[in-house]
C-alpha positions as CSV (number, residue, x, y, z in Angstrom):
1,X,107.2,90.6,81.7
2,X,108.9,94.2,82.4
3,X,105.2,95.4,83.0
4,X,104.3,92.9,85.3
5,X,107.7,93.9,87.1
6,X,107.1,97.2,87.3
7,X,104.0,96.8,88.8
8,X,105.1,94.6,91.4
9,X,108.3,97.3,92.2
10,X,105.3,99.8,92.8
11,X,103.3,97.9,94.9
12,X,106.6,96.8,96.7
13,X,107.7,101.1,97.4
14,X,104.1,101.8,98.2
15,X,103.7,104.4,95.0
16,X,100.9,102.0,93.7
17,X,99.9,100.2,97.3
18,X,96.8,98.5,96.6
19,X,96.6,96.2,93.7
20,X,92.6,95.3,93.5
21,X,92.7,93.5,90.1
22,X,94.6,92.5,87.1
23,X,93.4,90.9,83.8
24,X,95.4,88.6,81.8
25,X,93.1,87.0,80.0
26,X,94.3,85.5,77.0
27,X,97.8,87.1,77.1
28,X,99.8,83.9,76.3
29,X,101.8,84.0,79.2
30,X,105.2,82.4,79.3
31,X,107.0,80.9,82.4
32,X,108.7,84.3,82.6
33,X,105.1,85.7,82.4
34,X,104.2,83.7,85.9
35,X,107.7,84.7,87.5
36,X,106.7,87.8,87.2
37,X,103.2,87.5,88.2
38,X,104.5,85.3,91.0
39,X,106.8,88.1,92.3
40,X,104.0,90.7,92.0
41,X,101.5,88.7,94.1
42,X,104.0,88.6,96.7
43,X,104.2,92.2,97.5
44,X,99.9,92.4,96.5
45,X,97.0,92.2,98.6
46,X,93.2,91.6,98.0
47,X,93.7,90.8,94.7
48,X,91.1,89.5,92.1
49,X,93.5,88.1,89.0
50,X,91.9,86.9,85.7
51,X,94.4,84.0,83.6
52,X,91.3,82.9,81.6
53,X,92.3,80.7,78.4
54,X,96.1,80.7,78.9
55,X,96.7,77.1,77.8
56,X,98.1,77.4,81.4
57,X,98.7,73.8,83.4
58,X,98.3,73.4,86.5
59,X,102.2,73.9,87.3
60,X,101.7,77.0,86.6
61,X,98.7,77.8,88.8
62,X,101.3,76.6,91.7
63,X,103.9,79.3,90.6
64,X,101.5,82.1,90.5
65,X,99.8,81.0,94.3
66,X,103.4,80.5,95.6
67,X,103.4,84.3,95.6
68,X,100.6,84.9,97.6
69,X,101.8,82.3,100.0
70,X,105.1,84.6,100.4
71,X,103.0,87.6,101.1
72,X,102.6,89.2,104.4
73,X,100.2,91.3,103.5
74,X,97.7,89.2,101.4
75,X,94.5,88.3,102.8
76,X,91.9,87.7,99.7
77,X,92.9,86.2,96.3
78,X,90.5,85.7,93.4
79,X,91.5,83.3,90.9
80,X,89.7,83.3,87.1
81,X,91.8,79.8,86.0
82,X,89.0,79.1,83.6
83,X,89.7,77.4,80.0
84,X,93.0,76.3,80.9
85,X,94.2,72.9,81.6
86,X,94.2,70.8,85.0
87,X,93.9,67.5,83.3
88,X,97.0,66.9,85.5
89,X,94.0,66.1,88.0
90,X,92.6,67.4,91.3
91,X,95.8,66.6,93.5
92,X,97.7,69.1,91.3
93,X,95.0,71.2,92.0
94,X,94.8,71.0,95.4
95,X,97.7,71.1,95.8
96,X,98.0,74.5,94.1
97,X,95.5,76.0,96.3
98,X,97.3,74.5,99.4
99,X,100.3,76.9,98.7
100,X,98.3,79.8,98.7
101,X,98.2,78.7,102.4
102,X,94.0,79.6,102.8
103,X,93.8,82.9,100.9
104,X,91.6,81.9,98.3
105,X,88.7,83.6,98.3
106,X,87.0,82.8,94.9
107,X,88.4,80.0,92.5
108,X,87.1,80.0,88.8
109,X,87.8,76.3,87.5
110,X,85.4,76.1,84.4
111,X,86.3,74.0,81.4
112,X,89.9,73.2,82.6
113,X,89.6,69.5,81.8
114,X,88.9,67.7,85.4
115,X,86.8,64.4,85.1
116,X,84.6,63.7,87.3
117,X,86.7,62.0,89.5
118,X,88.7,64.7,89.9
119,X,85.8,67.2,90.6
120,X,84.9,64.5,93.0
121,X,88.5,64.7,95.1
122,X,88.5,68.6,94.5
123,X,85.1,68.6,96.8
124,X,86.4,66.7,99.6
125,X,89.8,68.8,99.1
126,X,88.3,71.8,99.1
127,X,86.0,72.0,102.8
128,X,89.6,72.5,104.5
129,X,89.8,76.1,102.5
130,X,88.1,78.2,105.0
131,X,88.9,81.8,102.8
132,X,86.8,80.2,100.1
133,X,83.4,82.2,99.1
134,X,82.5,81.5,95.8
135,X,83.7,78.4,93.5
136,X,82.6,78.4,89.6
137,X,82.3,75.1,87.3
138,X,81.4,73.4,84.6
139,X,80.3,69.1,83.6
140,X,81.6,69.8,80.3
141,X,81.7,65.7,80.0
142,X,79.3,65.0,82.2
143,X,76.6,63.5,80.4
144,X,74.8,60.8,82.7
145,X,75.0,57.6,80.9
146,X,74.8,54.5,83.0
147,X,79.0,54.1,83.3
148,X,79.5,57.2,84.8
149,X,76.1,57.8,87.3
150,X,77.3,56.3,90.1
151,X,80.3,58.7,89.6
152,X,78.2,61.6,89.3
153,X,76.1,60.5,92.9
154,X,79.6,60.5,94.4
155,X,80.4,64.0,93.2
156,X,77.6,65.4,93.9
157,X,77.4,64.1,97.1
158,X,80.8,65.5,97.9
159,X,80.4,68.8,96.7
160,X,76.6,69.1,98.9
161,X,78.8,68.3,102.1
162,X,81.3,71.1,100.7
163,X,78.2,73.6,101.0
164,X,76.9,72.2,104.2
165,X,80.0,73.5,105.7
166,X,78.3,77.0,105.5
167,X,81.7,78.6,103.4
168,X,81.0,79.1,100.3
169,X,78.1,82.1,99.1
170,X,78.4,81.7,95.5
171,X,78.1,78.3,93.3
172,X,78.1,78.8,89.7
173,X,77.5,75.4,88.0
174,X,77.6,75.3,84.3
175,X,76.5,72.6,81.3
176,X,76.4,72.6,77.7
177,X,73.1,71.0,77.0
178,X,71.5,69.0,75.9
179,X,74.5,66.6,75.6
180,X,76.2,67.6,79.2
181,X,73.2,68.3,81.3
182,X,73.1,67.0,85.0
183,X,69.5,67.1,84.9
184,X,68.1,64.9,87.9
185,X,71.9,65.0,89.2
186,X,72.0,68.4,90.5
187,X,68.0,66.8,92.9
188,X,70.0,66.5,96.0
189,X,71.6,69.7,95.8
190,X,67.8,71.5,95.0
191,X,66.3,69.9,97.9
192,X,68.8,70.9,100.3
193,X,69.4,75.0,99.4
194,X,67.5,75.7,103.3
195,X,70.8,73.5,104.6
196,X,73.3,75.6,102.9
197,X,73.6,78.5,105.8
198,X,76.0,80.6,103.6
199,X,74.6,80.0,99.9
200,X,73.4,83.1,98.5
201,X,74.3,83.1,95.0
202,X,73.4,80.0,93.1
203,X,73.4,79.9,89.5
204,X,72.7,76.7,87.1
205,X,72.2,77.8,83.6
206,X,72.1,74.8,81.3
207,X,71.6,71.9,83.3
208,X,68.1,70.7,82.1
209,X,66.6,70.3,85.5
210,X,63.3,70.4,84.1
211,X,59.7,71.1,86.1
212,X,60.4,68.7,88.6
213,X,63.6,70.6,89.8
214,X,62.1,74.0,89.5
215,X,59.2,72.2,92.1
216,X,61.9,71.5,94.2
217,X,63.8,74.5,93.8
218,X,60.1,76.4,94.9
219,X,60.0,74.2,97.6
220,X,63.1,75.7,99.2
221,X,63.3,78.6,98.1
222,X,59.9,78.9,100.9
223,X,61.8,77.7,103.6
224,X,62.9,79.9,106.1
225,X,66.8,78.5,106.2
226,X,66.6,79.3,102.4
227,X,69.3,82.7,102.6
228,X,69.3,83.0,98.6
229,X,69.5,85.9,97.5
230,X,70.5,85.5,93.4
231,X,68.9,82.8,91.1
232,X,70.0,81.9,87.9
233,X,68.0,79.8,86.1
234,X,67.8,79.8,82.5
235,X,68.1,77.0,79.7
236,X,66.9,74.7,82.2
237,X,63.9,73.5,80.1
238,X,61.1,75.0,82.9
239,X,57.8,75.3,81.3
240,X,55.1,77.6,82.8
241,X,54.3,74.6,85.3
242,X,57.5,74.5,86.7
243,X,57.8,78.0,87.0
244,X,54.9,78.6,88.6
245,X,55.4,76.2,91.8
246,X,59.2,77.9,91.9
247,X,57.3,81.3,92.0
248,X,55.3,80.3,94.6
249,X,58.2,79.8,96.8
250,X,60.0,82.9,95.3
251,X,57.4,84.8,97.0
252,X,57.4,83.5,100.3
253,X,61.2,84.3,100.3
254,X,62.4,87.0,102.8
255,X,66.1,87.6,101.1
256,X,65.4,86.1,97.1
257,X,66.3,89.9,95.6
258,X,67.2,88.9,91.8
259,X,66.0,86.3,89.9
260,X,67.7,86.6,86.5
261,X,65.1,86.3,83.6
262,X,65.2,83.0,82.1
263,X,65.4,84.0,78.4
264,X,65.8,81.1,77.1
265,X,62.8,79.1,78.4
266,X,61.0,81.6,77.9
267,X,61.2,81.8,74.1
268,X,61.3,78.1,73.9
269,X,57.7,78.3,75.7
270,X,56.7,80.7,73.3
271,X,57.4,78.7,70.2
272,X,55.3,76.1,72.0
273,X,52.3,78.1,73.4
274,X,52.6,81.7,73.6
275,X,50.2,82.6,75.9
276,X,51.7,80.0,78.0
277,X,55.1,82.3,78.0
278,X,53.1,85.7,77.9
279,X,51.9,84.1,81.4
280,X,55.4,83.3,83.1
281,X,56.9,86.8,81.6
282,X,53.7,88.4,83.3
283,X,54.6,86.5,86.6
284,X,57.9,87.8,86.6
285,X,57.4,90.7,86.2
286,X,54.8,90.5,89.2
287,X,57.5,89.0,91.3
288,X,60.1,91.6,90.9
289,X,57.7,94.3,91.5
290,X,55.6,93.1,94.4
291,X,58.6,90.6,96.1
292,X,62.1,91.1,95.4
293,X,61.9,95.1,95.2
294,X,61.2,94.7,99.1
295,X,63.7,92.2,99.8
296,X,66.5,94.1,98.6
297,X,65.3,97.0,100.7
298,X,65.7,94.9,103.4
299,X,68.8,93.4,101.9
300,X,70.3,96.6,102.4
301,X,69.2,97.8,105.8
302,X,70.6,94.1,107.0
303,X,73.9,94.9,105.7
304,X,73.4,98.4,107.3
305,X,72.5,97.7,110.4
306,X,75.9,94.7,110.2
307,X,78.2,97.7,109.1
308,X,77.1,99.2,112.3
309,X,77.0,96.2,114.8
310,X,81.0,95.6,113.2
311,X,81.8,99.1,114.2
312,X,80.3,98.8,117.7
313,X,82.1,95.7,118.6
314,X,85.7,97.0,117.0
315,X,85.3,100.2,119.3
316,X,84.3,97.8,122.2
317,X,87.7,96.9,124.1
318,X,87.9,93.1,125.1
């Protein structure tokens, strides 16, 4: 607590004026613990803080965002609330991320206890934050059984409109398979990655999706809306089939700069056939070396050539 106070009386007198991030991870924080952290957010900007596997509820979550609402100076907040508990459900959430009054930038919710249900009103909740960039979570207990499909449908229909809304850049959706896979659930957000305007990070490691959603996933990754730039795709159960047709797409990509070597599958493959996985680790390699080595070159002159175009139009009176 008297650390987290001096801090904040620094960033308050200027001495320390620009808080970037602070890591709490694990700390057991008390309720004086989020005072304090409360106070200091109010005096912080641009901040990126980490409360990973506090036990926290999500009363606590409102403390600590109450601060940044109370800030005149804060413009970006990241939020690591991962492995904690918002079993209290999504309107406790959202309503947490309401006080923050739209300066979330990146929210981290992975294994905090929401059902599906609440995942599903989180979605819909969420497509009024217009700060928000990048969202991270897990189906820890979403395993697709007949009772709770149509549930699924629902929330993944309600988080694809939450990425048509071209916000968010970065989706991280994480399973523990095989039990909680979502397999053919995650199909209608595959199909639609050239509709998502601002997705450019996407990663789904552990959801099972099999050959037929590494087709689909080659499929758009061709398309010209397609502005994907990371790919993470591992223990996804893609054999040297499904790989292949997701390669061919890969390479018709114009912005596709990293995607992250699937490890997993490709041991599994191995034990299977191994010149079967000698042949996807050889087309990998390929692809980094003929396609995505020229796509971040031209990642980079893009974001140049922005840098520039910004400058221009802030030296440009109205």
């Amino acid at each position: 607590v008297d650390v987290l106070k001096l801090v904040a009386s620094l960033v308050r007198s200027s001495t320390l004026p620009s808080l970037l991030h602070l890591s709490l991870a694990r700390s057991s924080l008390s309720s004086s613990d989020i005072d304090a952290l409360s106070t200091l957010l109010s005096a912080s900007e641009k901040v990126s803080i980490n409360l990973s596997d506090n036990g926290l509820s999500t009363d606590a979550l409102t403390t600590v965002l109450s601060g940044a609402a109370r800030s005149s100076r804060s413009s970006n907040l990241d939020v690591d609330f991962s492995y904690n508990d918002c079993s209290g459900g999504a309107a406790q959430v959202l309503h947490a991320v309401n006080v923050a009054r739209n300066v979330i930038r990146c929210l981290n919710l992975r294994l905090t206890k929401l059902s599906l249900s609440d995942k599903h009103e989180l979605f819909i909740g969420l497509k009024k934050q217009k700060q928000l960039r990048q969202l991270v979570l897990s189906f820890e207990s979403a395993n697709p059984k007949r009772s709770v499909d149509k549930q699924l449908k629902l929330t993944m229909t309600a988080l694809h409109e939450l990425l048509l809304g071209g916000i968010v850049e970065k989706l991280a959706i994480y399973s523990n398979p095989p039990k909680y896979a979502l397999t053919h659930h995650l199909y209608l957000l595959l199909s639609n990655l050239s509709n998502y305007s601002s997705l450019r990070y996407l990663d789904i490691y552990g959801n099972l999706i099999g050959d037929e959603g590494a087709v689909l996933l080659g499929e758009q990754l061709g398309e010209s809306g397609c502005v994907l730039e990371t790919l993470h795709i591992d223990r996804n159960d893609i054999s040297r089939k499904g790989l292949d047709a997701l390669l061919v797409g890969a390479r018709q990509s114009n912005t596709l700069c990293d995607l992250v070597y699937p490890v997993k599958d490709i041991n599994r493959a191995r034990r299977r056939d191994r010149a079967d996985a000698d042949a996807m680790h050889a087309a990998l390699v390929k692809l980094k070396r003929d396609v995505l080595r020229r796509n971040a070159v031209h990642k980079v002159e893009r974001r140049r050539k922005a840098k520039e175009e910004a400058k221009v139009k802030a030296a440009t009176p109205d």
